[in-house]
C-alpha positions in Angstrom: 89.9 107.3 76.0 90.0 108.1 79.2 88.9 111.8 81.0 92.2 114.0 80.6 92.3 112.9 76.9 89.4 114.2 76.5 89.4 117.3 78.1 93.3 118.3 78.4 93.9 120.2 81.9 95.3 124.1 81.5 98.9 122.3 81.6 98.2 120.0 78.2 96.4 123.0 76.2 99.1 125.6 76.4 101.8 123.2 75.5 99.9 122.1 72.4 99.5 125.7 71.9 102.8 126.5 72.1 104.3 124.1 70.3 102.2 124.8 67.7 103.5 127.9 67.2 107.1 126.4 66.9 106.5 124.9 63.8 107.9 128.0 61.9 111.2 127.6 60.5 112.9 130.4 62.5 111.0 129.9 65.7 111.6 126.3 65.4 115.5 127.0 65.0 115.8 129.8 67.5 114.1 127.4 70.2 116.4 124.6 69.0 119.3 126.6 69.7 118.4 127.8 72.8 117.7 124.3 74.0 121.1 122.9 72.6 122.6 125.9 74.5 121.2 125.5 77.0 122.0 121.8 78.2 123.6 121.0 81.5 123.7 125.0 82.3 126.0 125.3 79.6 125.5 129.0 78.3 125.1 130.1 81.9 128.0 129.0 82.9 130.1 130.3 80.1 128.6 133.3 80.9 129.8 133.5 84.3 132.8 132.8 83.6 133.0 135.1 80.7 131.8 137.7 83.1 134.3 136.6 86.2 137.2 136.8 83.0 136.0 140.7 82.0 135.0 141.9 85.3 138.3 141.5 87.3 136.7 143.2 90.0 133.9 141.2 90.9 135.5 138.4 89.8 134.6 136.5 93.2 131.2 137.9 92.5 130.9 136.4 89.0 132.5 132.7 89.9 130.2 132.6 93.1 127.3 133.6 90.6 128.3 131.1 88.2 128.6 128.4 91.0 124.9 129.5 92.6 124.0 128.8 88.8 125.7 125.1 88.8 123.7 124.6 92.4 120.8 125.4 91.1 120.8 123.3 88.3 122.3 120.2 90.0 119.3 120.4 92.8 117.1 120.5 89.7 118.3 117.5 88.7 117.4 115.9 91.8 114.2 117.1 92.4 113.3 115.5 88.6 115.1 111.9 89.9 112.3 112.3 93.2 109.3 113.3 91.2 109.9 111.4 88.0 107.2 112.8 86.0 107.4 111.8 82.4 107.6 114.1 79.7 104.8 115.3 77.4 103.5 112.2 75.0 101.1 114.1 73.2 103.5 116.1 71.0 106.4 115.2 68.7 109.7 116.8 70.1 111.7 119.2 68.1 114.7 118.1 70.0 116.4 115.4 72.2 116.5 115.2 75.3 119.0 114.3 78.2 116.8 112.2 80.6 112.6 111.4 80.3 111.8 113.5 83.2 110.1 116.4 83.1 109.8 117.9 86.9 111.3 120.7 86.6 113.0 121.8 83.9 116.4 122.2 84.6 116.6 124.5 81.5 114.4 127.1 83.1 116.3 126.2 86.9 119.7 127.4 85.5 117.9 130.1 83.4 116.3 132.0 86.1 119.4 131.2 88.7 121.7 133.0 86.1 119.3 135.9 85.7 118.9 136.4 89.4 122.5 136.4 89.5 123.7 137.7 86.8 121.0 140.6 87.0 122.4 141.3 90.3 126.1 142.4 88.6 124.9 144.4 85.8 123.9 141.5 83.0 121.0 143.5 81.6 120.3 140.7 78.9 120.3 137.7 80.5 116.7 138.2 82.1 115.3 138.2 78.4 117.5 135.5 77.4 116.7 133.7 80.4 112.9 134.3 79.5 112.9 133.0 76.0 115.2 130.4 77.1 111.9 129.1 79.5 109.7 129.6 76.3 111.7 127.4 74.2 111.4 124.3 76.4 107.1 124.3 76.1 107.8 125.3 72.3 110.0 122.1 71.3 107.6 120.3 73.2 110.0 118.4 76.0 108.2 120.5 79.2 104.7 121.4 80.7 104.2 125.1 82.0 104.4 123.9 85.3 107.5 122.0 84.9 109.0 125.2 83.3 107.4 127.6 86.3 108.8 125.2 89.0 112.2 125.2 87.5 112.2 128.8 87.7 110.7 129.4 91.0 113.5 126.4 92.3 116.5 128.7 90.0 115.0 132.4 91.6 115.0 131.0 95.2 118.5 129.1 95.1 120.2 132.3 93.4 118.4 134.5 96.0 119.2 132.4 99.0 122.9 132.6 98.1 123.0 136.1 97.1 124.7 137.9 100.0 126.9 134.7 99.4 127.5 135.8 96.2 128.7 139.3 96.8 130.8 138.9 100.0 127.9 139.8 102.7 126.6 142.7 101.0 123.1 142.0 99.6 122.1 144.0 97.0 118.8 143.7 96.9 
């Protein structure tokens, strides 16, 4: 046994906490479902272009959003094909997974870019949903902490960089 298996880092020990507290039936299923919704950006996306669909107004707004989103998520992606950590062995998933690596999660990268964005037009709920959504990947056991706080930090920084993109040169805040 060698030294980290012995005495996790910070990274090891809240996942195992977390997780642990997933294995209620209705945290369990919530987190699954977030996860499944999750996947590729998917509920993001449908929500921008749910939002781009009701809000004919900022239409541009929303579809730009929506595409800062898919940017986001996409650079994720290659960031986790450059770092290629692997993802956590030391608990039992409570869902599949679309590749092994872990660096960043791509859940939280789309996550965060949507609330960023979608924040910015009015979307009052997708912060919180965008929050649990972050939750859920350390609670079905397929992401570290850090791999969930990198993916955010990588989805805040692409949706903020393209913001004044995003609303036609105005920056609002």
């Amino acid at each position: 046994m060698d030294h980290h298996d012995e005495r996790p880092d910070l990274d090891h020990r809240i996942l195992t906490a977390l997780h642990a507290r997933g294995t209620g039936p209705g945290v369990a299923a919530a987190a699954r479902a977030l996860s499944l919704a999750g996947e590729h950006g998917a509920l993001w996306l449908a929500a921008g272009l749910a939002g781009a669909a009701a809000d004919r107004e900022r239409r541009r707004a929303w579809l730009r959003g929506t595409a800062l989103t898919a940017g986001a998520h996409l650079a994720s992606m290659g960031v986790k094909r450059l770092v290629r950590r692997p993802r956590p062995g030391h608990v039992e998933p409570l869902v599949r997974t679309a590749g092994r690596h872990s660096f960043p999660s791509s859940h939280a990268t789309s996550a965060v870019a949507a609330a960023v964005a979608f924040g910015a037009l009015g979307a009052r709920v997708v912060p919180a949903l965008a929050a649990a959504m972050c939750v859920s990947r350390v609670v079905v056991g397929v992401h570290y902490p850090s791999d969930v706080a990198a993916g955010a930090a990588l989805g805040a920084v692409t949706a903020r960089l393209g913001a004044r993109w995003m609303t036609g040169g105005r920056d609002h805040g």
